[in-house]
C-alpha positions in Angstrom: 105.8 111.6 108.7 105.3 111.1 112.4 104.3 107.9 113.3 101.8 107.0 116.4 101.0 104.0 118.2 97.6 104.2 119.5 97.1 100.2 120.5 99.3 98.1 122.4 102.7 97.9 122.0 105.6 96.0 123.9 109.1 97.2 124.7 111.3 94.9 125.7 114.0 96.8 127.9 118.0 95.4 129.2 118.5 97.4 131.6 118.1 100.7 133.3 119.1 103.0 130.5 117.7 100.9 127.9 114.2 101.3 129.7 115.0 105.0 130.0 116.2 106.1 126.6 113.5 103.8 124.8 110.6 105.2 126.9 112.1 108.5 125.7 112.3 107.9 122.1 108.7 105.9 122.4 106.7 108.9 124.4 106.3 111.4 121.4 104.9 108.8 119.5 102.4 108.0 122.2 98.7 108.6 122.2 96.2 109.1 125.4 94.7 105.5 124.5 98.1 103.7 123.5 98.7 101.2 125.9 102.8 99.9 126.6 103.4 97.0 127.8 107.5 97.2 129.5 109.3 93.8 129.5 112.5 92.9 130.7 113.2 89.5 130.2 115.5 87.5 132.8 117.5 85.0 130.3 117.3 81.7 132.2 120.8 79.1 131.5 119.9 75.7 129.9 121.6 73.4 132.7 123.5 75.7 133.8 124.0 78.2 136.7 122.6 81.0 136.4 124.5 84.8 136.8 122.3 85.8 139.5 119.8 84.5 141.9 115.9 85.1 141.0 115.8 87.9 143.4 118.6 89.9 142.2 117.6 89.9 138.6 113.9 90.5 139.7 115.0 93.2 142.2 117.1 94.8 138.7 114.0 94.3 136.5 112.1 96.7 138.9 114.9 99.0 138.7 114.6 99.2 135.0 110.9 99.6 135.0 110.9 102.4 137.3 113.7 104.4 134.8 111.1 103.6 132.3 108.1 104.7 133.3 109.6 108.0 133.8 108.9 109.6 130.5 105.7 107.3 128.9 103.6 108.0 132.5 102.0 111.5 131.1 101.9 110.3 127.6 99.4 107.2 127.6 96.9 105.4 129.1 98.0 102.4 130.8 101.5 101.7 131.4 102.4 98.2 132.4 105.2 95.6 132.9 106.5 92.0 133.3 109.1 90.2 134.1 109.6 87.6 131.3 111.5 83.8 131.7 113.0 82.1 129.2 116.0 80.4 127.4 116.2 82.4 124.4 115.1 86.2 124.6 113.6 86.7 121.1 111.3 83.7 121.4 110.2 85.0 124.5 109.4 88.4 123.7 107.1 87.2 120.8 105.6 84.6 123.1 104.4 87.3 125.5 103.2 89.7 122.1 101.4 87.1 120.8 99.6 86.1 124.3 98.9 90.1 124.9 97.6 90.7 121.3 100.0 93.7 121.1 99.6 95.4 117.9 103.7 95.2 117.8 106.8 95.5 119.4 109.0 98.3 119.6 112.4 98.9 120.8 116.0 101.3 120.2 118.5 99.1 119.3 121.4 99.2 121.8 124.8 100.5 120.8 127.8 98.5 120.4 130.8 96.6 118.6 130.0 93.8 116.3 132.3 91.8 118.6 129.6 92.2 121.5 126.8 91.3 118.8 128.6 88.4 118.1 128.5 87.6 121.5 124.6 88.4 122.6 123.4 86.6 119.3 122.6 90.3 118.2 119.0 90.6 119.6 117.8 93.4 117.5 118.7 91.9 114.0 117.0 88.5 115.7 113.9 91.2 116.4 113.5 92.4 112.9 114.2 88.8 110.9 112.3 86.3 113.2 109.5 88.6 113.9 105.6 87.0 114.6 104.4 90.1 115.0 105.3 93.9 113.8 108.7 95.2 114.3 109.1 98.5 115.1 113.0 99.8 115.4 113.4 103.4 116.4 115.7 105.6 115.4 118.8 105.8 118.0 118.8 108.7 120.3 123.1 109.2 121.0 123.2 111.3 124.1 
């Protein structure tokens, strides 16, 4: 079964290679009127300082749109992207889906140990559980 998006869907990317190897696993299942909307959100610290001025992050963001839009540019009709604020990254990715009507959201979960999930608050399982919208996970593409 191959499965295509031909609405609006939103990726939320972490960095770089994220962007790059989701946009990847995304493109085939792309159509001429699909229409991606590429976030990156810049998790902002509750009272606290934060890792890296505005700029930097911002200046990163950019970075990881431009790895992105690499392989979904000759696939679809409109690629965009935002930079997303807020204190908690899942409630702010389904803020923006729900103010951009997306039909849903679609990422590749990253790799790692369950000691690092532990840590991040494991974003994906928080994607799939507390979703607002439709999920989409695809399936890992291991270089």
């Amino acid at each position: 079964m191959l499965l295509t998006f031909d609405g609006t869907v939103l990726v939320p990317v972490a960095d770089p290679e994220d962007g790059e190897r989701t946009a990847a696993a995304l493109a085939p299942h792309l159509s001429p009127s699909s229409r991606v909307i590429v976030v990156n959100v810049i998790e902002k610290a509750e009272g606290a300082p934060d890792k890296a001025s505005v700029e930097q992050r911002e200046e990163y963001a950019r970075t990881v749109f431009e790895r992105a839009r690499g392989p979904l540019e000759e696939r679809v009709g409109a690629v965009e992207t935002a930079i997303l604020f807020g204190t908690d990254v899942v409630e702010t990715i389904f803020e923006a889906a729900t103010e951009r009507d997306v039909d849903a959201v679609v990422f590749e979960p990253r790799g790692g140990s369950r000691f690092v999930e532990l840590l991040t608050g494991d974003v994906a399982r928080r994607l799939v559980t507390e979703a607002s919208v439709p999920v989409v996970a695809l399936p890992r593409t291991d270089d």
